[in-house]
VMD Tcl script that draws the C-alpha trace (Angstrom):
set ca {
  {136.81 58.72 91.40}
  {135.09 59.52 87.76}
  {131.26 59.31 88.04}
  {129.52 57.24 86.58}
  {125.72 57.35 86.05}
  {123.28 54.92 84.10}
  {120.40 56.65 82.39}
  {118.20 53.98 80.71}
  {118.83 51.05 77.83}
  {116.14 51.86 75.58}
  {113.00 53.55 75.30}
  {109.83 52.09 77.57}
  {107.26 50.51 75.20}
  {104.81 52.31 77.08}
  {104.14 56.05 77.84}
  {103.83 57.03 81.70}
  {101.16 59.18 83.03}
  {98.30 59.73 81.18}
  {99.30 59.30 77.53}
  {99.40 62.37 76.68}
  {102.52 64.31 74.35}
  {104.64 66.61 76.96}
  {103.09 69.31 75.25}
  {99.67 68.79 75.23}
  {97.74 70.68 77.55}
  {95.94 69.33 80.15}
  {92.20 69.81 78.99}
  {90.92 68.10 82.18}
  {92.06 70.50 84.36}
  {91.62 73.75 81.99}
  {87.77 72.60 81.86}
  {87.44 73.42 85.26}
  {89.64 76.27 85.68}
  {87.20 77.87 82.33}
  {84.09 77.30 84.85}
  {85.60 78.67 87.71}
  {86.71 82.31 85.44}
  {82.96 82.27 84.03}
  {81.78 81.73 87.51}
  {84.26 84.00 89.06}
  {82.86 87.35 86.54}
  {79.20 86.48 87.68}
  {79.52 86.33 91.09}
  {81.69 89.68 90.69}
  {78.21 90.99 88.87}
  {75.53 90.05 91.53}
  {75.32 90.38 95.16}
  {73.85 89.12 97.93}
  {73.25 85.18 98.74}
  {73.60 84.51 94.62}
  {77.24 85.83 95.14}
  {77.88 83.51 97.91}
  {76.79 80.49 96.26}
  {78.96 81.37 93.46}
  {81.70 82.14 95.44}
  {81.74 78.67 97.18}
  {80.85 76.95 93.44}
  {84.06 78.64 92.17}
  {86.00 76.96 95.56}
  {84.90 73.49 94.35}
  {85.67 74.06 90.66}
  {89.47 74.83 91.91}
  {89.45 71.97 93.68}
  {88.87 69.72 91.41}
  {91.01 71.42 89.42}
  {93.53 70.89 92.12}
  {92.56 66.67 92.29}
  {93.25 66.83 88.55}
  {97.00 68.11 88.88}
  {97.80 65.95 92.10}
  {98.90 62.40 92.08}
  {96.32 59.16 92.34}
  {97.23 57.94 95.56}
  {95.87 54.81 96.94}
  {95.81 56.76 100.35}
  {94.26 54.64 103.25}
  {92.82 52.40 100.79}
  {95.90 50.38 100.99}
  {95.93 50.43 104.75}
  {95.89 46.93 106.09}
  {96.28 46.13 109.89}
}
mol new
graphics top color blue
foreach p $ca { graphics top sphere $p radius 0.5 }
foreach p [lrange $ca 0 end-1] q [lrange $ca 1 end] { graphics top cylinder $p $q radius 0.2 }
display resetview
């Protein structure tokens, strides 16, 4: 049996995800990644209760970093009994 697959007709009209080219980079997600290097050489500078509170800064910044890269799900939001 030969197979057969069907690809697409025609280009969509518009672009999916977030409109940007393949290879543009990300800049949402760099921003935060930037903070969390800056962040990450100070707290490797000080000591003390100033290194912990970078520490846990540079946790939040990769984070959000992380909700950048991951898929907007509707979660429990869409959750109807």
């Amino acid at each position: 049996m030969p197979f057969v697959a069907y690809v697409h007709a025609r280009e969509p009209d518009e672009p999916e995800g977030d409109g940007r080219a393949p290879w543009e980079p990300n800049w949402r997600f760099w921003r935060w990644i930037a903070a969390a290097v800056v962040l990450t050489y100070g707290a490797d500078r000080v000591d003390g209760a100033l290194q912990y509170l970078l520490v846990m800064i540079v946790f939040a910044l990769c984070c959000r970093a992380a909700v950048e890269l991951l898929p907007d799900g509707e979660g429990l939001r869409e959750w109807r009994q």
